[in-house]
C-alpha positions in Angstrom: 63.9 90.6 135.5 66.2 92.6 137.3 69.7 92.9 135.8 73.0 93.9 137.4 76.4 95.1 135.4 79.3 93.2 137.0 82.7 92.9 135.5 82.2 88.8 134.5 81.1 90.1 131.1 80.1 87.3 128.1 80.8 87.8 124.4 81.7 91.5 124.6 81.8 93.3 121.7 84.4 96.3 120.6 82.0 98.9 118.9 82.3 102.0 118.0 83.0 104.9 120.6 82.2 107.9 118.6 78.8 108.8 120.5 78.5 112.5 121.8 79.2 112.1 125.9 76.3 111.1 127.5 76.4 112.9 130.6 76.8 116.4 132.2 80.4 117.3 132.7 81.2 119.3 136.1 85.2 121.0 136.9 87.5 119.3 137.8 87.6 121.0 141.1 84.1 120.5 141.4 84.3 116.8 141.3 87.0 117.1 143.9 85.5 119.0 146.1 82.2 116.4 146.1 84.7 113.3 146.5 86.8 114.5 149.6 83.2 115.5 151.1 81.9 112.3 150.8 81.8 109.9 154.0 82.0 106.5 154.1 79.6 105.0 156.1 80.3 102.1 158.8 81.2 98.8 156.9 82.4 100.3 153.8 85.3 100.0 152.2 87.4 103.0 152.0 88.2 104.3 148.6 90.8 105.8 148.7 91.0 109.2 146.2 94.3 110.6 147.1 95.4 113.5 149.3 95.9 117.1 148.0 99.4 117.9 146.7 99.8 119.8 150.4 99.0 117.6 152.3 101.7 114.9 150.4 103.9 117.7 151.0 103.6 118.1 154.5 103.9 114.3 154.7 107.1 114.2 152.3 105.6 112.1 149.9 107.1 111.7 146.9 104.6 112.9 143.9 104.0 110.7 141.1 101.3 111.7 139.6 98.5 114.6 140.2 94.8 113.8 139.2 91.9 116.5 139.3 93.7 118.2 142.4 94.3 114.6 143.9 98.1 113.6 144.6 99.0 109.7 143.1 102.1 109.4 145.8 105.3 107.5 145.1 104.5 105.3 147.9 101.1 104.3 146.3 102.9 103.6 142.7 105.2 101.7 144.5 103.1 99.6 145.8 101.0 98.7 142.6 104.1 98.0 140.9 104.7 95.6 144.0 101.3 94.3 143.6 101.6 93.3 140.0 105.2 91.9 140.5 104.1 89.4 143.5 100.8 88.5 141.7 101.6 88.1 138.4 104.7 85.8 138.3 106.7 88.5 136.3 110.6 88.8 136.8 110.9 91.8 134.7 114.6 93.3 134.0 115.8 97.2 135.3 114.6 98.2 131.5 110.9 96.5 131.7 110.7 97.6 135.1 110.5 101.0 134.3 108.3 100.4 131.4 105.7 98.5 134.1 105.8 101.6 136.3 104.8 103.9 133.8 102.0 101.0 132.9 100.7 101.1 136.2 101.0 105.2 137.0 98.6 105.0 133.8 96.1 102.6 135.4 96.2 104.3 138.3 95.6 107.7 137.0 92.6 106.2 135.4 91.7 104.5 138.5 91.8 107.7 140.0 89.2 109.4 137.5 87.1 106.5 138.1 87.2 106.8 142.0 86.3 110.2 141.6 83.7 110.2 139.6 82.1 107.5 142.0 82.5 109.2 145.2 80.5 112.4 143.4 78.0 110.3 143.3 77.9 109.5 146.7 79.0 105.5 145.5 79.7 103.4 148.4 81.6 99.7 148.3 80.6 97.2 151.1 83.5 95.7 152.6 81.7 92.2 152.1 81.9 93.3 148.0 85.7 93.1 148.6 85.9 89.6 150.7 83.5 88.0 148.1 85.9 89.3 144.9 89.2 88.3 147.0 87.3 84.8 147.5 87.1 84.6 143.9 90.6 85.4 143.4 91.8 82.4 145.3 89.5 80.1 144.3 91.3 80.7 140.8 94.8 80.2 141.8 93.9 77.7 144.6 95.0 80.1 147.4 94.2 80.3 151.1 93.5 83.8 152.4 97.2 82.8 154.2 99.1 81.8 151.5 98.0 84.9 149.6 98.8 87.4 152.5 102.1 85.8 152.8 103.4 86.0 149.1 102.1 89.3 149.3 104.2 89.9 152.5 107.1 88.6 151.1 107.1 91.4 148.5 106.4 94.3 151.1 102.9 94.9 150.0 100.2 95.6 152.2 96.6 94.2 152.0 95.5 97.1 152.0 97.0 97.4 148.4 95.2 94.7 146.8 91.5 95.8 148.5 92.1 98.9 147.2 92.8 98.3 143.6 89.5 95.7 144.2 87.3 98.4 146.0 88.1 100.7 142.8 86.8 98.4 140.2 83.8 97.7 142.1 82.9 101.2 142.5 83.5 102.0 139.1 81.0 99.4 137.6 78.5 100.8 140.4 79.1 104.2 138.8 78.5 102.8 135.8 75.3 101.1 136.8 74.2 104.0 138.4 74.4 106.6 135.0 73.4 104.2 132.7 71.8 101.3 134.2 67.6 102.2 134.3 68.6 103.2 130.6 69.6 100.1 128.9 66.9 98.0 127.8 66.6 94.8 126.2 63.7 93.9 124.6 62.0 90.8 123.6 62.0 91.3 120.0 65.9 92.5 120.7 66.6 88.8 122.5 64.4 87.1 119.6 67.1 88.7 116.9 69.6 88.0 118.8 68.6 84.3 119.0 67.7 84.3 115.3 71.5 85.2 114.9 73.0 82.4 117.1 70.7 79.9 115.2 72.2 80.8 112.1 75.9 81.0 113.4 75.3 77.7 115.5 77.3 75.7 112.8 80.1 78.2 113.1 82.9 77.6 115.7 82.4 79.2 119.2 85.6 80.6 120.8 86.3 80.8 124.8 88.3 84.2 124.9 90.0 86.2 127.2 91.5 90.1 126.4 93.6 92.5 127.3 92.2 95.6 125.9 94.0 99.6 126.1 92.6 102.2 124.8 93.9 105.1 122.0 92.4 108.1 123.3 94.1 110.6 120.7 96.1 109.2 117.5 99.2 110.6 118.8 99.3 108.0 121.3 98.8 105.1 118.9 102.7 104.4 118.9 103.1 105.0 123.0 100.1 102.5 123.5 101.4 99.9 121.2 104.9 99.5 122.7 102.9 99.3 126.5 100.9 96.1 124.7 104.0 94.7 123.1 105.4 94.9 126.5 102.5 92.7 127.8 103.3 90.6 125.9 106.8 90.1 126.0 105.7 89.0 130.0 103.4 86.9 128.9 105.9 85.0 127.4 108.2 85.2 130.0 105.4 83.3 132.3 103.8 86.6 133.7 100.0 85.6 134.4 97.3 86.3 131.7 94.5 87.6 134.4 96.9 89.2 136.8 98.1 91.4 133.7 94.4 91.9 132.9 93.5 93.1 136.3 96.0 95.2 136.4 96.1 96.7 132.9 93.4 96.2 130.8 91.0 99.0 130.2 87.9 97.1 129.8 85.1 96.2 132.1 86.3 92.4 131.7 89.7 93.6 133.7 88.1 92.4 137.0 87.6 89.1 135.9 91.1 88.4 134.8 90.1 90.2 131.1 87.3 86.8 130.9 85.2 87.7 127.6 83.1 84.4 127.7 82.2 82.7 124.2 81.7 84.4 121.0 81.1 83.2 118.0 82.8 83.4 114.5 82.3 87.0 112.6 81.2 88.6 115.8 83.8 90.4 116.7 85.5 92.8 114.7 87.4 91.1 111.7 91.0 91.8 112.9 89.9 90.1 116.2 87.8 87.3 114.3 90.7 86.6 111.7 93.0 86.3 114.7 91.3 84.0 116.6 90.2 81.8 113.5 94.1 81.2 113.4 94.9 80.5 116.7 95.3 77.1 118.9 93.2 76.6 122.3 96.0 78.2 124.9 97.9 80.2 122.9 98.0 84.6 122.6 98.0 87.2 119.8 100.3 89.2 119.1 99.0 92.9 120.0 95.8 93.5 117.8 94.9 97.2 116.8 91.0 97.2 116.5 88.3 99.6 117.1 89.0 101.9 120.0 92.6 100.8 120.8 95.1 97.3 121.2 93.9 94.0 122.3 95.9 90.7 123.1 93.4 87.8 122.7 94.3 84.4 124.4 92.3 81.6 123.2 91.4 78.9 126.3 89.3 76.5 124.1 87.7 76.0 120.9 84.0 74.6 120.2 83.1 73.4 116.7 79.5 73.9 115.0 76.8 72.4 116.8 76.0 69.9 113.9 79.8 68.9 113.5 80.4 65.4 114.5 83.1 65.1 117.2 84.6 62.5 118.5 83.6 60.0 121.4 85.7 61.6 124.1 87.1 57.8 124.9 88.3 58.3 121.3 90.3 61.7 121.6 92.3 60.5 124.8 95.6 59.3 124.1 98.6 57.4 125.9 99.1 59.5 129.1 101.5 57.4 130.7 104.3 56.6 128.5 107.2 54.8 129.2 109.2 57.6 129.1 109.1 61.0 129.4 111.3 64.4 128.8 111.1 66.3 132.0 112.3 69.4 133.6 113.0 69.9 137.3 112.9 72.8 139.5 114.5 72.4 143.3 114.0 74.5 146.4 117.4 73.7 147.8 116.2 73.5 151.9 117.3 70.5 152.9 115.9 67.1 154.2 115.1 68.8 157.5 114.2 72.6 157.3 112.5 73.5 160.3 108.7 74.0 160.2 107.7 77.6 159.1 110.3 77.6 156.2 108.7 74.8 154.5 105.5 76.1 155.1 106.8 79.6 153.1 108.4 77.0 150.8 105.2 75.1 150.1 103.6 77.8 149.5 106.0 79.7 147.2 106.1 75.9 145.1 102.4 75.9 145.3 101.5 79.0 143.6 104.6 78.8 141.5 103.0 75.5 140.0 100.3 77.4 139.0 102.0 79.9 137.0 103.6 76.9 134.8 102.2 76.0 131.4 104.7 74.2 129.7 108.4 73.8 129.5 108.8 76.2 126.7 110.5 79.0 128.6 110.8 78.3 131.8 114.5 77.8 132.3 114.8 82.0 131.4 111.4 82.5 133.8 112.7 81.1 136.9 116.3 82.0 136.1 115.9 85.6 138.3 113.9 84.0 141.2 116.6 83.6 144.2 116.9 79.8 145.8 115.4 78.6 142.8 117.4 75.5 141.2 116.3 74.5 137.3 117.4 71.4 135.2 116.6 70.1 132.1 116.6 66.4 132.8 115.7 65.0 129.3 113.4 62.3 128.2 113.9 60.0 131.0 112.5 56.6 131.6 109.6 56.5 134.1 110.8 53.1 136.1 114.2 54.8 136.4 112.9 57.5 138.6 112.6 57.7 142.3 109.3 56.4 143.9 108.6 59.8 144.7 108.8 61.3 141.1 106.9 58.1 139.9 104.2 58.9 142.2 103.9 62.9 141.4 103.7 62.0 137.4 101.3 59.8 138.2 98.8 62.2 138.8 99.8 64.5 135.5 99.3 64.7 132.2 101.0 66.0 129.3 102.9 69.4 129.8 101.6 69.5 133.3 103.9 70.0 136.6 103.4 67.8 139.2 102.7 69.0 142.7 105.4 70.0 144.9 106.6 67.6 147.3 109.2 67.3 149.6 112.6 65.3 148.8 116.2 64.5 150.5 117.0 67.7 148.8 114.3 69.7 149.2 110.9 70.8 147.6 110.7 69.5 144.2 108.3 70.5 140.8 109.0 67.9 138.1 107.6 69.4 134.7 106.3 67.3 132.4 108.0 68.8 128.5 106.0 66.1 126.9 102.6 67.6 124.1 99.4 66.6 124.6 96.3 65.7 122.7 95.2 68.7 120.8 92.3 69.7 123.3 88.9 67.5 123.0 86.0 68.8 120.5 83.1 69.5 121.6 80.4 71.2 119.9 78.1 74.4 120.2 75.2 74.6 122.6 72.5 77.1 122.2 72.2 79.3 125.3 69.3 80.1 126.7 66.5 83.2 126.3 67.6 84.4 130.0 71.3 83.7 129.1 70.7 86.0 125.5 69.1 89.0 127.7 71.8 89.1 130.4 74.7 88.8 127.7 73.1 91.8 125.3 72.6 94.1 128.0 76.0 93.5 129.6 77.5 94.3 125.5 75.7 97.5 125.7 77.2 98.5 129.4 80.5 98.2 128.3 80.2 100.0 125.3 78.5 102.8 127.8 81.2 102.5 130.3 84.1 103.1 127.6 82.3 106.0 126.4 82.0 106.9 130.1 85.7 106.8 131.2 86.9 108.2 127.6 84.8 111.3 128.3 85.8 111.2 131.6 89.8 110.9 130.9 89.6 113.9 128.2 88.3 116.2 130.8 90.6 115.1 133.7 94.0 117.6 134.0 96.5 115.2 135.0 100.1 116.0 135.7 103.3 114.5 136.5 105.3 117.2 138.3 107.7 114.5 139.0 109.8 114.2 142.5 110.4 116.1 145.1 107.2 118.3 144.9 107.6 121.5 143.3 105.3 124.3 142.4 102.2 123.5 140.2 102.2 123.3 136.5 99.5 124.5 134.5 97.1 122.3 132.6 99.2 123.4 129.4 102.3 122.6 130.7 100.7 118.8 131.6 102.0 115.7 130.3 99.3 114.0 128.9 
């Protein structure tokens, strides 16, 4: 069976990253020098690994960042920072703005070591890898290819931006195919364990996780790290999305699947993580978890019970999803009765993907508050007969806590919000997976582990510098802020 490393990584664990590196290091102007004479064949995406600081000079490029010889320009942090603004439904203030950029110059840098390294290897990405992972992307916030390369218009961000970023991830887990890929095998007495371990947990809960994961290189930057998390999550809060923060942030292989981590069971991950999620309610986060190589924030999308725990009929566990009466919020897109055409196209769409961001009422008066044009009331529990036919029709097709979908009134474009708490999710219980299921799943673990011990290696030997704006002469590797 032949077995790929992708990024949609199941029960991944956080080991232990204190392995000797596991592969032969080369200059960092040696690794430059094999990047920028790499080509990129016809119907590849072009990674892009920065220009030399001349050549941003001679440009007038602001400098943001300098990575093994290669310039990070002003222009490029600007648009990342763009990037994760119009995709991630955050609103931050002047004070968390700054705090994002220096989040995303540190995921660049990264990104840049990674690119790097790839292109030394003579790693190619097939523009088609890029289409199929942007396809993905809007299947999961029910997006057309349009709507997306509008909302990213609207923000001044080009395409090219987002293709980038994707192209980067993809030729990273390549890379990490590539070194450690023939090396990793699973064995059948290695799935027979591992099966002989679900067996025994099967009457434990299973947990459907998602992560946000950053590293702690050095233990000086335990305290720097920790305020970037508690950041995070402070947007989180605010409504920022979970996997746009993951793709953007996080520092483990799960990043390029909006930080997915599949199921795992109780007790196997490590036992701040396990203790965390033991506590928590299906759609809810952590707080920022320190744990074996860095910070995680965990949110918990569903809960599975034992496999021998008797659950409820589902007919059972539904309750009263119509009541009588309801406490709702609205939002209004002032435009009009009549706007002409296009705008409530852009409107639609802007309503659209704004409905997906919602999750409940808690909050959202303070998460749309910056967003121009944008209208909030709190209308109270109202009775559902009272309400226009319109509104009667949205809820209809709603539950609990859910927003309706836009639609188009005498005022404008309208989201009614139901503030209402559902039914604590339905149980269901634990299914064994399968032997082909087991073997995927434990060699994905141990590529992970691999490709953390990769890029940490890979980081430590980088010289990174931030010679700040406008270009000035170079520092020394000493002088470097790391």
């Amino acid at each position: 069976m032949t077995r790929t490393y992708t990024f949609a990584l199941i029960g991944v664990c956080a080991l232990a990253l204190n392995a000797a590196p596991l592969y032969a290091k080369e200059s960092p102007a040696a690794r430059t020098q094999a990047a920028q004479s790499a080509e990129t064949p016809p119907g590849t995406e072009k990674l892009n690994v920065g220009e030399t600081p001349e050549e941003a000079q001679l440009k007038g490029d602001g400098v943001a960042s300098i990575v093994n010889d290669t310039v990070i320009t002003d222009y490029d942090l600007r648009q990342r920072v763009a990037l994760y603004i119009a995709t991630s439904n955050a609103h931050p203030t002047p004070e968390a703005l700054k705090q994002i950029r220096a989040q995303v110059l540190r995921q660049l840098e990264t990104e840049r070591i990674q690119l790097l390294e790839a292109q030394a290897n003579k790693i190619t990405v097939s523009a088609a890898d890029v289409d199929k992972s942007i396809d993905n992307i809007l299947k999961d916030n029910h997006l057309t290819l349009e709507q997306l390369t509008a909302m990213l218009g609207r923000s001044n961000v080009a395409m090219a931006t987002m293709r980038s970023q994707i192209a980067a991830q993809i030729a990273w887990s390549k890379a990490v195919q590539q070194q450690y890929g023939d090396r990793v095998d699973v064995s059948p007495e290695d799935v027979k364990e591992e099966m002989q371990r679900l067996a025994e947990g099967r009457d434990k809960p299973h947990f459907l996780v998602a992560e946000i994961f950053q590293s702690v290189d050095n233990p000086e930057d335990d305290a720097k790290v920790l305020k970037s998390m508690q950041e995070m999550e402070e947007q989180l809060h605010s409504g920022a999305s979970f996997g746009e923060l993951a793709r953007q942030f996080s520092q483990n292989p799960t990043a390029a699947s909006g930080g997915d981590l599949g199921v795992v069971v109780q007790g196997q991950l490590p036992k701040e993580l396990d203790e965390a999620l033991s506590k928590m309610r299906p759609g809810t986060l952590s707080e920022p978890i320190r744990s074996t190589g860095g910070y995680y924030i965990l949110a918990l999308r569903a809960r599975q019970e034992g496999e021998n725990t008797k659950v409820p009929d589902p007919a059972q566990q539904q309750v009263n999803d119509h009541p009588a009466s309801i406490p709702l919020d609205r939002i209004l897109l002032p435009i009009g009765p009549t706007p002409k055409k296009d705008l409530l196209e852009k409107v639609m769409t802007f309503a659209n993907t704004l409905r997906t961001r919602i999750l409940s009422c808690d909050g959202l008066a303070e998460a749309v508050k910056p967003m121009k044009g944008v209208v909030y009331m709190h209308l109270g529990t109202m009775r559902v007969a009272d309400l226009s036919p319109q509104m009667q029709q949205a809820l209809a097709q709603t539950h609990a806590g859910e927003p309706t979908v836009p639609f188009q009134s005498s005022a404008g474009v309208e989201l009614i919000v139901r503030c209402d708490k559902g039914a604590p999710p339905p149980q269901s219980a634990f299914k064994m997976p399968s032997r082909d299921d087991i073997e995927q799943q434990l060699f994905e673990q141990r590529m992970a582990v691999l490709s953390r011990q990769y890029l940490r290696d890979l980081r430590r030997d980088a010289d990174i510098e931030k010679p700040g704006e406008p270009l000035g002469p170079r520092k020394s590797s000493d002088a470097s802020e790391q």
